[in-house]
C-alpha positions in Angstrom: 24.0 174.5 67.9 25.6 171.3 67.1 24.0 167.9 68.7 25.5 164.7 68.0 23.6 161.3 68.7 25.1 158.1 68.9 24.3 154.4 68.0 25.4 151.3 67.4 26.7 149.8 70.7 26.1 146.6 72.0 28.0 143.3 73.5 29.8 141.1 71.2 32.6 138.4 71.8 36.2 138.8 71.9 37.2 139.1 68.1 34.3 139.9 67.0 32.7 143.5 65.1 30.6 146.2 66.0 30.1 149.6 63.8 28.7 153.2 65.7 27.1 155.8 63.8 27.0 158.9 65.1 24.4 161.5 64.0 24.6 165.2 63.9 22.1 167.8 63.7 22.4 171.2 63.4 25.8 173.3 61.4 29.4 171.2 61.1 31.6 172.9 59.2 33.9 171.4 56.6 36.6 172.7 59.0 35.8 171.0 62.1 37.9 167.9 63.9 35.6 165.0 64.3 36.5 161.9 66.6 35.4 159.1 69.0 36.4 158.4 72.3 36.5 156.1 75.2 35.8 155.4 78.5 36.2 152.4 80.2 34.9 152.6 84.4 37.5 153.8 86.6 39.8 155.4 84.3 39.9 158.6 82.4 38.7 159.5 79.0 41.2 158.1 76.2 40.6 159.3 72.5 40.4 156.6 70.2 40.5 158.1 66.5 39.7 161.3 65.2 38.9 162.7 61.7 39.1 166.5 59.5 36.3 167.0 57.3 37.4 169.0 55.7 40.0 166.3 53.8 39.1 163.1 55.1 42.8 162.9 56.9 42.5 160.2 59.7 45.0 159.0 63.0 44.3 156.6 65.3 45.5 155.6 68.8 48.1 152.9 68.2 45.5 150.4 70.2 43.5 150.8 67.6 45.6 151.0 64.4 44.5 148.2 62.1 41.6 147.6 64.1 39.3 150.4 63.5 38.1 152.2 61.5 36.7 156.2 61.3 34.6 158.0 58.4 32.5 160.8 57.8 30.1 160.9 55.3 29.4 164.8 55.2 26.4 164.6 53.0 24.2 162.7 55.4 26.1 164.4 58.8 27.0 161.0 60.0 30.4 159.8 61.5 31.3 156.3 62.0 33.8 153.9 63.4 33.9 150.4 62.6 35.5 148.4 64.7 36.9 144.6 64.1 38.9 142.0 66.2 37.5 143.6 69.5 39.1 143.1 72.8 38.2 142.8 76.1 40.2 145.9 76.8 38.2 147.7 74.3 34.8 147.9 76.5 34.3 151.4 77.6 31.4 154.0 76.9 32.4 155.5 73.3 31.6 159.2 72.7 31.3 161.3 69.3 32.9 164.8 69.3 33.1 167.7 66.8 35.1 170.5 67.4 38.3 172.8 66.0 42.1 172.3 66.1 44.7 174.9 65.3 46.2 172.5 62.7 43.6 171.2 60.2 44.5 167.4 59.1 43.5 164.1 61.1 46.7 163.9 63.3 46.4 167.3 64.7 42.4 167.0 65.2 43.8 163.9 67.5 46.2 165.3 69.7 45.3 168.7 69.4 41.5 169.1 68.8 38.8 171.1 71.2 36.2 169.0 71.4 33.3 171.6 71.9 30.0 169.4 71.1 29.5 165.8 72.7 26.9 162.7 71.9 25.6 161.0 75.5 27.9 158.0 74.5 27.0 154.2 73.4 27.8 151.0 75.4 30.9 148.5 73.7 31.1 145.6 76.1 33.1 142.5 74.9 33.5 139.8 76.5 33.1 136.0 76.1 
């Protein structure tokens, strides 16, 4: 059984930075899809960027291209997204994710993944 935990929310200004670490417990293979995604109240769940751990291969939603941010470091368990020049539109309850995809490189874990295992999400607000 797989739990993920995550961290590192907060408020912040427009343009400012906020990094989220997310923790897992328990087995995550070096074939799994891992990947963040969003929230925001009132609309449904986006997905933001996603990662393959088994290469490192990384996509990102084009909102976020340049922006953020998404690494794994597999000897600690730990996922990350660091995100820079935050919007407004970027508040939303952020999620961690682990699961499979057919097609094993970053941009398949992102359009194609199955997210099995979920974190209970951390806060981004930003706003002046």
């Amino acid at each position: 059984q797989v739990q993920l935990v995550e961290s590192g929310g907060g408020s912040v200004q427009p343009g400012g930075s906020l990094r989220l670490s997310c923790a897992a417990s328990g087995y995550i293979s070096s074939s799994y899809c891992m990947g963040w995604v969003r929230q925001a109240p009132g609309k449904e769940r986006e997905r933001v960027a996603a990662i393959y751990t088994g290469s490192g291969s990384t996509y990102y939603h084009d909102f976020v291209k340049g922006r953020f941010t998404i690494s794994r470091d597999n000897a600690k368990n730990m996922l990350y997204l660091q995100m820079s020049a935050l919007k407004p539109e970027d508040t939303a309850m952020y999620y961690c994710a682990a699961g499979t995809s057919d097609l094993l490189n970053g941009y398949y874990c992102y359009i194609s993944a199955t997210y099995t295992y979920w974190g209970q999400g951390t806060q981004v607000t930003v706003s002046s």
